[in-house]
C-alpha positions as CSV (number, residue, x, y, z in Angstrom):
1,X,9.3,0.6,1.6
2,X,6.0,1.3,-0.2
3,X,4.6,-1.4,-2.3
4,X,3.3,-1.1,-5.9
5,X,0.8,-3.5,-7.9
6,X,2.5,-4.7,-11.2
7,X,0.7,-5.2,-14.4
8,X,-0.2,-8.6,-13.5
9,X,-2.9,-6.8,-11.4
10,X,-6.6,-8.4,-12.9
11,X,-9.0,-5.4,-11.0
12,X,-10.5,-7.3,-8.8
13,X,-11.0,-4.8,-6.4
14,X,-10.5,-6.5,-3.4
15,X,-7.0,-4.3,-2.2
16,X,-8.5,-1.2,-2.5
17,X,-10.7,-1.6,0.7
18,X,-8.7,-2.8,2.9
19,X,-5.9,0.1,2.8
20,X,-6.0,1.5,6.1
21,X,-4.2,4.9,4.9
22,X,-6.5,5.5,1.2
23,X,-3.4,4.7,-0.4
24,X,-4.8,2.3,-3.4
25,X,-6.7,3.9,-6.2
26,X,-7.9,2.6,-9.9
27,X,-5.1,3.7,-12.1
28,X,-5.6,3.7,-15.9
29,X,-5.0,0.3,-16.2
30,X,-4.8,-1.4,-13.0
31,X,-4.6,-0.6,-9.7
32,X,-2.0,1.8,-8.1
33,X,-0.8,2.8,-4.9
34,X,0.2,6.2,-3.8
35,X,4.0,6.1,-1.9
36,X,3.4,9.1,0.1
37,X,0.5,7.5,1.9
38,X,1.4,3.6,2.1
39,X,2.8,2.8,4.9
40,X,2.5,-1.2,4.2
41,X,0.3,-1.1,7.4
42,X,3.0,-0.3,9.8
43,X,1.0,1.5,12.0
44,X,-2.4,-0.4,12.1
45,X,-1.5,-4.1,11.1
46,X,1.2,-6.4,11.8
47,X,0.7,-7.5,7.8
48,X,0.5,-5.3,4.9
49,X,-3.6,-5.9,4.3
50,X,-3.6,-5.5,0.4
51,X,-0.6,-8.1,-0.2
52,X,-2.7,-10.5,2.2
53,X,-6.2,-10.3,0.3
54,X,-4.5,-10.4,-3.8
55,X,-5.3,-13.4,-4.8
56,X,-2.6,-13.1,-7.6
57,X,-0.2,-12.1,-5.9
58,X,1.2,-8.6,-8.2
59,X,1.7,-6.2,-5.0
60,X,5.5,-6.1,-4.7
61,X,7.7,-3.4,-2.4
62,X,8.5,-0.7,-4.4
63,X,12.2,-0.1,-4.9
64,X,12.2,3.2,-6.0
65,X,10.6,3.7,-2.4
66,X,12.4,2.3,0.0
67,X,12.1,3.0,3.7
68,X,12.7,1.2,6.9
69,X,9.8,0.5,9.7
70,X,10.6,3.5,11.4
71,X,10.4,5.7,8.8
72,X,7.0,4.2,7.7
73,X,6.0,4.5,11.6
74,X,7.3,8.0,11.1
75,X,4.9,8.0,8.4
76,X,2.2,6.8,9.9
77,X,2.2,9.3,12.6
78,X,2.0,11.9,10.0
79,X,-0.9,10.6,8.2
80,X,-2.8,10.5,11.3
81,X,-2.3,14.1,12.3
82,X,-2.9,15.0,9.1
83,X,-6.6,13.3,9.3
């Protein structure tokens, strides 16, 4: 499932770094992240990176995305023979 920062999000900057896959970017009023390209770290991290370093805690999985591990391993793979 791909995660998504709620409006509780204060733009601290501090997710947007440590995305492995580019997925986080400054939306118009907070922070977003793009579904086709988080994977919640499956693929580089046992922890999804951006839910570990929020320090208030607004990035949530994303309902509307749901996936199991193998499809965001699936998804993984495809990122990387995309780069």
């Amino acid at each position: 499932m791909a995660l998504l920062i709620t409006d509780e999000c204060i733009n601290c900057d501090v997710c947007e770094p440590e995305c492995p896959n580019d997925a986080i970017s400054q939306g118009e009023d907070v922070y977003v992240i793009a579904p086709d390209k988080c994977t919640e770290c499956v693929g580089h991290f046992d922890a999804s990176q951006c839910v570990e370093v929020c320090p208030v805690d607004c990035i949530l999985p994303d309902p509307a995305h749901a996936e199991s591990r193998e499809q965001l391993l699936a998804k993984f793979e495809k990122i990387g023979a995309l780069a």
